[in-house]
TORMI-748349 format. One line per field, with one value per residue (C-alpha): x, z, y; chain; residue number from 1. Coordinates in nm, 2 decimals, padded with zeros to 4 digits. Each point is the difference from the previous one (the first is absolute). Layout:
BEGIN
x <- [X,...];
z <- [Z,...];
y <- [Y,...];
vexlo <- [A,...];
fikol <- [NUM,...];
# end
This chain:
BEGIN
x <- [14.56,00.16,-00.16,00.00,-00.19,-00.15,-00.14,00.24,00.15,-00.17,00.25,-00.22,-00.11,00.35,00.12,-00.28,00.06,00.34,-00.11,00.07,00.03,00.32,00.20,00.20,00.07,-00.16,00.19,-00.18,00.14,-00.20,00.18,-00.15,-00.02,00.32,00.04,00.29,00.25,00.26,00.02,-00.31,-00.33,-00.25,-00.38,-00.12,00.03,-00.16,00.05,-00.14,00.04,-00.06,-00.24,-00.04,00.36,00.05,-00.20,00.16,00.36,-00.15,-00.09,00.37,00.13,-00.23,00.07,00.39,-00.01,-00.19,00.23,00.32,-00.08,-00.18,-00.29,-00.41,-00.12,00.07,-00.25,00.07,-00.20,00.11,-00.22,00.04,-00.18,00.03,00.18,00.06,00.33,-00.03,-00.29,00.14,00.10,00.14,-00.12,00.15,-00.06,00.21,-00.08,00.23,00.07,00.37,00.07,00.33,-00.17,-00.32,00.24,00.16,-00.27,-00.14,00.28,00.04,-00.37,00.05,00.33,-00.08,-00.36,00.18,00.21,-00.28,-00.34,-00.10,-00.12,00.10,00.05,00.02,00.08,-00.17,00.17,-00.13,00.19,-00.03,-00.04,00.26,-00.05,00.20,00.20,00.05,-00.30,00.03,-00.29,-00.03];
z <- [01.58,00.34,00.29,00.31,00.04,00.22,-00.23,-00.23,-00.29,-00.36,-00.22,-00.34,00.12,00.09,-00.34,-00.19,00.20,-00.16,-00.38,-00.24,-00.38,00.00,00.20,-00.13,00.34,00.29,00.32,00.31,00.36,00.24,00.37,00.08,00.34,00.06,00.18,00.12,00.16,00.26,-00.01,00.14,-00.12,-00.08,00.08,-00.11,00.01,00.14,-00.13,00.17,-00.12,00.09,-00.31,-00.06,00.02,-00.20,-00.29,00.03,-00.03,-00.30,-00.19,00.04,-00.13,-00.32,-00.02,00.02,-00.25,-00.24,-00.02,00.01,-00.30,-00.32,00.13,-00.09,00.37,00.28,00.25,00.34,00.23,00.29,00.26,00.34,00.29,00.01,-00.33,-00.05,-00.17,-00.42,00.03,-00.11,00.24,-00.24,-00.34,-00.23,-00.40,-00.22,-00.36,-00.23,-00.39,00.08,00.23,00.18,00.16,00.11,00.16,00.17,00.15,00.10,00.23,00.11,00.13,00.17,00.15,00.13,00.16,00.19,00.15,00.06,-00.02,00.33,00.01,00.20,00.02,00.25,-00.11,00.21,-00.01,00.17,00.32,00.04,-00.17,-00.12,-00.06,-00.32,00.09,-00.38,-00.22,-00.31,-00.23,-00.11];
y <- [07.53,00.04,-00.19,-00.25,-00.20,-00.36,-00.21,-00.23,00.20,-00.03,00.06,00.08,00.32,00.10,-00.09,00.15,00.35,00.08,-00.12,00.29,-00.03,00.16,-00.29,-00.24,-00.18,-00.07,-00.13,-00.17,-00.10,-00.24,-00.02,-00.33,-00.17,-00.25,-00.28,00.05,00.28,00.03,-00.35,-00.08,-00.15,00.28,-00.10,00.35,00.37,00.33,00.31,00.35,00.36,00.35,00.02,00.35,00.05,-00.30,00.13,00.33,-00.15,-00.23,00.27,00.19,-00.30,-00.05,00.43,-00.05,-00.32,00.23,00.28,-00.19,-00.25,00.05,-00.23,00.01,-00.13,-00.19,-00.15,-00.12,-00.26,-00.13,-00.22,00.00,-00.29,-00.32,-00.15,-00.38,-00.16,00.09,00.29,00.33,00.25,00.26,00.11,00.24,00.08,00.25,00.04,00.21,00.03,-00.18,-00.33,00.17,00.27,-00.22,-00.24,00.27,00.21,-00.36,-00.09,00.37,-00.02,-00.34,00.13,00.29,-00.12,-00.25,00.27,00.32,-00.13,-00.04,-00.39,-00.24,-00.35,-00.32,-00.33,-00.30,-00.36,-00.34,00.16,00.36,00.35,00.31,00.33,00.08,00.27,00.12,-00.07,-00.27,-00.01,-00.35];
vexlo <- [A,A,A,A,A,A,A,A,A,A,A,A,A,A,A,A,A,A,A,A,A,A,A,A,A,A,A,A,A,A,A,A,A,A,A,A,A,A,A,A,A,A,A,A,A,A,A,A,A,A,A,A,A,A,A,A,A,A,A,A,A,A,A,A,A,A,A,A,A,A,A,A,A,A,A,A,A,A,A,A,A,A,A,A,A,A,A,A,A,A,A,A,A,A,A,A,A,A,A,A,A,A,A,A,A,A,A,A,A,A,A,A,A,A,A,A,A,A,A,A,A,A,A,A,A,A,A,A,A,A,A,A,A,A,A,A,A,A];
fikol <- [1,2,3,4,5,6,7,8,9,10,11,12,13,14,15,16,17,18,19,20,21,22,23,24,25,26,27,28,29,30,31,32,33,34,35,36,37,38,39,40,41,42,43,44,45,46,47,48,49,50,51,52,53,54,55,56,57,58,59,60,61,62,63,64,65,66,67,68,69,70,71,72,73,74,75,76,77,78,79,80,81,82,83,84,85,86,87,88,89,90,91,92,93,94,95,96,97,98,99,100,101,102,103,104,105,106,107,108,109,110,111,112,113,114,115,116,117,118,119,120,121,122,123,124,125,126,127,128,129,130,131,132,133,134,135,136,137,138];
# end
């Protein structure tokens, strides 16, 4: 499961998507909404993305995770619009038969979306608005 998407994030699907008999782990990573960053009172975030680009550079990552480690599946769900402080921006799911390489592939997929997915991100607070010049899940 690889997709964007503007409605809040249900996570059960997600979850359910990379069950497999054959793993004995299953990581998960929620990028939640903060209140806080760059020393300033968040109100609420915005994220927009080039979606069809987006999905594209999703599914490279979930391709590269699979080859790399010795993993069963990985989903990845990001939102973007209008998100409110502690609603899920971010979502990603990695099942494999050992802990190590779940946790691995995990981080690798939240790393590397914040750095080539193209999604983007403005923080609002009580006075004023930013563009984020490098995207932060969560």
């Amino acid at each position: 499961m690889i997709d964007i998407v503007s409605a809040p994030i249900d996570t059960g699907p997600i979850v359910r998507s990379v069950e497999d008999p054959r793993a004995g782990a299953l990581v998960t990573f929620a990028g939640v909404v903060r209140n806080r960053a760059r020393g300033k009172s968040v109100t609420h975030l915005f994220y927009e993305c080039y979606e069809a680009m987006a999905l594209n550079e999703l599914k490279k990552i979930r391709q590269r995770a699979v080859q790399q480690w010795p993993i069963n599946e990985m989903a990845i769900v990001h939102r973007v619009g209008r998100m409110e402080i502690g609603e899920t921006s971010v979502f990603i799911a990695v099942s494999s038969p050992h802990r190590a390489a779940a946790f691995e592939a995990c981080r690798f997929a939240i790393d590397r979306l914040k750095t080539t997915v193209p999604i983007w991100k403005k923080e609002h607070y009580r006075d004023g608005e930013i563009w984020i010049e490098e995207y932060a899940a969560g």
